[in-house]
C-alpha positions in Angstrom: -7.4 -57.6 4.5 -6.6 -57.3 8.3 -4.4 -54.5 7.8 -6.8 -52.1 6.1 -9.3 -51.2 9.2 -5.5 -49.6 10.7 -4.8 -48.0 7.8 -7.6 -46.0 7.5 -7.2 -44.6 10.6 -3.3 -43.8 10.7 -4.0 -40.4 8.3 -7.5 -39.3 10.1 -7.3 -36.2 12.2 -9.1 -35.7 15.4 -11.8 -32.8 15.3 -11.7 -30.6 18.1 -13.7 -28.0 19.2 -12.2 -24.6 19.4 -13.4 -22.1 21.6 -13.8 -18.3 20.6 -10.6 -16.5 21.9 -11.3 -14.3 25.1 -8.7 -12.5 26.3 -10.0 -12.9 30.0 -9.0 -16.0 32.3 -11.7 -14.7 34.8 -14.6 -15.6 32.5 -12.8 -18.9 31.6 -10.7 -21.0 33.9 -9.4 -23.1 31.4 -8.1 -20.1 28.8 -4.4 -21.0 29.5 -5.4 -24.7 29.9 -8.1 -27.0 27.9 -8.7 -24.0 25.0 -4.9 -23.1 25.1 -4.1 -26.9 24.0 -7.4 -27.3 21.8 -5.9 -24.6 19.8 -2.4 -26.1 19.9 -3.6 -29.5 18.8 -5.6 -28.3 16.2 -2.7 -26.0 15.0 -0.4 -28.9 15.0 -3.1 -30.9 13.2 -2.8 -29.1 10.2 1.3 -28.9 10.4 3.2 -30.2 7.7 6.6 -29.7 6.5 6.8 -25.9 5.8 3.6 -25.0 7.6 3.7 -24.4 11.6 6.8 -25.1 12.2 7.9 -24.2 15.8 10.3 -21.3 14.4 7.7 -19.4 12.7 5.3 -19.7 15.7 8.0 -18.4 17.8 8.4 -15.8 16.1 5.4 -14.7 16.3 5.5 -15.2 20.2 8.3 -13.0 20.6 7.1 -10.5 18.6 4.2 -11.0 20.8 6.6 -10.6 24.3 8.1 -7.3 22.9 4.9 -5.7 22.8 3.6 -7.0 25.7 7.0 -5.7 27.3 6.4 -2.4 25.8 2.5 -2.5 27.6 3.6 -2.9 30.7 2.9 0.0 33.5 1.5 2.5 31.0 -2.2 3.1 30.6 -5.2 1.3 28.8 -5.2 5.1 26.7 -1.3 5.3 26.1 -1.5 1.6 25.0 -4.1 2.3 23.1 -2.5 5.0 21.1 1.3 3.5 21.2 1.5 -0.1 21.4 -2.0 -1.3 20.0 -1.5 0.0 16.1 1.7 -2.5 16.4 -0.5 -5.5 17.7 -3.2 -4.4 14.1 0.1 -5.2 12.2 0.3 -8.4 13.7 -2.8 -9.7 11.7 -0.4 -8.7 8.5 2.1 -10.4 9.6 0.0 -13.7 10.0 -1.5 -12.8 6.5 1.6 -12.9 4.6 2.8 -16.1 6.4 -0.5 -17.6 6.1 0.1 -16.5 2.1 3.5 -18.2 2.0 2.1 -21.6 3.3 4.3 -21.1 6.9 1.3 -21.1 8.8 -2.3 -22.6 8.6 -5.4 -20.9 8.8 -6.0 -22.2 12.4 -2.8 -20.4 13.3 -4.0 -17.3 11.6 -7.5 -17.4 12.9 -5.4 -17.6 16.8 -3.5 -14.6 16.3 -6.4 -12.6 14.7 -8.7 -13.3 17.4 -6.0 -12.7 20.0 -5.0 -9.4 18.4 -9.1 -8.2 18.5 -9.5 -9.1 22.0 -6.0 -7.6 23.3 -7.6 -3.9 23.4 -6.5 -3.1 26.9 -2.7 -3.8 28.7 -4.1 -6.5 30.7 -5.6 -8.4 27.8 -2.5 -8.2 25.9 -0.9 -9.7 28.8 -3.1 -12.2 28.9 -2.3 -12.9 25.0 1.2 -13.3 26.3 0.3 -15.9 28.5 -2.2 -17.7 26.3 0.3 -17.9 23.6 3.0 -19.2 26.1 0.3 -21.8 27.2 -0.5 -23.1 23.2 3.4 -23.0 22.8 3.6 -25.2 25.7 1.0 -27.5 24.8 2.5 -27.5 20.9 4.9 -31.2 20.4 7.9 -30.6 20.3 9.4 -32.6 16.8 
C-alpha cells in the first residue's frame, strides 16, 4: 500500500497559531503581516463550499470601509457615540452568517475581536487595514 502514507495527508489541515487581535501595529509589527495571514490561512482552512466564500468576507470588509469612512476626522468621543454602536452590530451580523453556515467560527471570532478592540478612530482604522491585509493574504479560488 504505497499510496496510503499520501493519502492520509492530502485531507489534514495545518494548525496554526492565532494571535489575540490588537488593534495596534505599534505593539505588534507583524499585525498586518504574519497574524494578518495566520488568521487568513486558518479562515480559509475551514472554507468549504458555502462557508467563507470571498463574497461574504467582502462584504463584511466593505461594510467595514464605510464605517471606517464615516470615523475619519471626527473625535474618539463623537465616534464613540455615532459610528461605534454600528461596529456592536457588526458582531450580529457575523452571528447570523455564522448561523447560516456562510462563515466559520474562525471568521466570526476575527470580526468579534476586531470589533472589541476598534474603540477609538485610529483602531478602527487599523481594523480597516488588518482586514485589507487577511483579505490579501486570503487565495484567491
Amino acid at each position: 500500500m504505497a499510496y496510503g502514507n499520501n493519502r492520509g495527508n492530502y485531507n489534514r489541515q495545518e494548525q496554526i497559531q492565532l494571535n489575540k487581535i490588537e488593534l495596534d501595529f505599534t505593539k505588534n509589527e507583524q499585525l498586518f503581516g504574519k497574524i494578518a495571514e495566520n488568521w487568513s490561512k486558518q479562515i480559509n482552512n475551514e472554507s468549504n463550499r458555502t462557508r467563507n466564500k470571498i463574497n461574504q468576507i467582502r462584504s463584511f470588509y466593505d461594510k467595514v470601509i464605510e464605517l471606517q469612512e464615516k470615523s475619519e476626522g471626527i473625535s474618539d468621543d463623537k465616534y464613540k457615540q455615532e459610528i461605534f454602536p454600528f461596529v456592536v452590530m457588526l458582531k450580529s451580523k457575523v452571528a447570523y452568517a455564522k448561523t447560516r453556515g456562510l462563515v466559520s467560527d474562525t471568521f466570526a471570532n476575527m470580526i468579534n475581536q476586531c470589533v472589541d478592540e476598534a474603540t477609538t478612530v485610529a483602531k478602527m482604522q487599523n481594523f480597516k487595514l488588518f482586514f485589507e491585509a487577511v483579505i490579501g493574504f486570503y487565495p484567491k479560488k
